[in-house]
N, C-alpha and C positions, 0 to 999 in steps of 0.2 A: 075479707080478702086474705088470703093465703099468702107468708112469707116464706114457700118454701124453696130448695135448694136443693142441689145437688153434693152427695158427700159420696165418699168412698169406706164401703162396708168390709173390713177383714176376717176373714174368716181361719176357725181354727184349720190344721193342715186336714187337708181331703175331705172337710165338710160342706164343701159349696154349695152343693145341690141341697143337702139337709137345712144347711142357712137358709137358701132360696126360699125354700117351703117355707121357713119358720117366719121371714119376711112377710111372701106371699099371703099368708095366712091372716097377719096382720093386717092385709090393707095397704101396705104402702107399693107407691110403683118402684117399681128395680129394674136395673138395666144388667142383664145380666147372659152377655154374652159366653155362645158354645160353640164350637166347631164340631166337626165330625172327622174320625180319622177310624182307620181301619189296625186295632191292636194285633199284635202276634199270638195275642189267646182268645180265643172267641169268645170266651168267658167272661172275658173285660168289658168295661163299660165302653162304648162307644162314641161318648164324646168327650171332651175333655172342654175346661174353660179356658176363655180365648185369655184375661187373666186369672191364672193361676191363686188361690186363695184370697180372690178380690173380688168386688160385685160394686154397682153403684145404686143409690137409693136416692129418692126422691122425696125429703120430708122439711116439715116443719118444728125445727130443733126447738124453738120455745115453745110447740105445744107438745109434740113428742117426749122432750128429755135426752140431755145426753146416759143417762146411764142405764134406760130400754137396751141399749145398743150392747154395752157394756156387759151385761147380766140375759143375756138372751141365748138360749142354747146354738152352740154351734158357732157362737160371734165372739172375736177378740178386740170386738170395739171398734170404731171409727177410728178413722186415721188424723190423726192430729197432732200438729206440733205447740208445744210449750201450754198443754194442757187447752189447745184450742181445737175445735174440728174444723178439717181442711175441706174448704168448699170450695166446689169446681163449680168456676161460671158458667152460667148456659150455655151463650156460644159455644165454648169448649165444649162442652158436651155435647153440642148436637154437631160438630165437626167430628165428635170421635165415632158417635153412631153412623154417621152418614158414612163415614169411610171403613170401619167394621165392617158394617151391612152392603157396602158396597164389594168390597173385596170377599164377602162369602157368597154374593150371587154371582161371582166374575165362575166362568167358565173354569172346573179345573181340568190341569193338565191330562193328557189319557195316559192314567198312570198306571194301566192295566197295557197298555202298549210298550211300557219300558221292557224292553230283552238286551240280558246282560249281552255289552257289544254292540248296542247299537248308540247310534250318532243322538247328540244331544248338543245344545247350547244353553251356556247359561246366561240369564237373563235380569238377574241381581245381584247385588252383593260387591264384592273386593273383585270375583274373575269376572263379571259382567262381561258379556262380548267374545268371553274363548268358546272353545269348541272342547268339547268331550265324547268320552261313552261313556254308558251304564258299564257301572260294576254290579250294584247289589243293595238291595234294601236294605234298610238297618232297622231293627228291632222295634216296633210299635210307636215312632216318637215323628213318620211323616220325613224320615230322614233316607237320605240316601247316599252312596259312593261313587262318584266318579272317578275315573279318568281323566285327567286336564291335559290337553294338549296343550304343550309349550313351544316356543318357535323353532326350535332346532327338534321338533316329532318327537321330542320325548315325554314324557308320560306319570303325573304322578297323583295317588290316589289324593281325594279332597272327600271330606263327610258335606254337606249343605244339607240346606231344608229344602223339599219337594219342589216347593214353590217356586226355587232359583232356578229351577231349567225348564226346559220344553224341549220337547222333540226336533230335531232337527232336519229337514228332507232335503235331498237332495237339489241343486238347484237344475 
């Protein structure tokens, strides 16, 4: 019978995918979410991780070892407090897959319809509920500039993430 677990894999800066492999290759299962976004240089990699220098793994620490993790290229070790590795209970992890995985097959916005000037709402965050326009994408990061309408028609730029608006049509 296997006692294994879920732990959180850190990884050195912009090695993830190299960690992955180096995981992968081992045998163990990892959860290791990507997104896809569209970079300002074609040249870039295409997706980015959904966390940034983190990954999760699926092992059994008493057969495994904590210091595999530790000495493994590309890995700055498990995440642990007070020289202990921090285990994420199952539940939590499959709540966090389910809604990852949920929220990358949701429909995205038609972000190739954004024209600077046109109507938009945003739909999270702190302006949840106002009304704007496109101003402008912003450099490789899925971000974008609006225009926030305020109650008295005035107008002031805000950055958010993609995510927070949608298009807005006319009624």
């Amino acid at each position: 019978m296997s006692d294994a677990q879920w732990y959180v894999l850190k990884s050195k800066p912009n090695k993830e995918d190299a960690l992955y492999k180096q995981v992968s290759l081992r045998g163990f299962e990892t959860y290791y979410p990507r997104q896809a976004y569209t970079p300002v240089d074609p040249r870039s990699r295409k997706t980015k991780p959904f966390f940034a220098g983190y990954m999760f793994v699926h092992i059994d620490l008493l057969q495994t070892g904590f210091t595999l993790f530790q000495w493994m290229p590309y890995s700055a070790g498990l995440v642990n407090f007070d020289g202990e590795p921090a285990v994420i209970p199952a539940n939590v992890m499959h709540t966090l897959i389910t809604g990852i995985e949920s929220q990358m097959q949701a429909p995205l916005n038609a972000r190739a319809d954004f024209v600077p000037g046109g109507p938009l709402k945003v739909i999270r965050g702190p302006f949840a509920g106002y009304e704007a326009i496109f101003d402008l994408r912003l450099a490789g990061d899925e971000r974008i500039r609006i225009l926030l309408t305020l109650s008295r028609g005035n107008r002031i730029p805000v950055e958010l993430p993609l995510s927070h608006v949608e298009i807005s049509y006319p009624a």
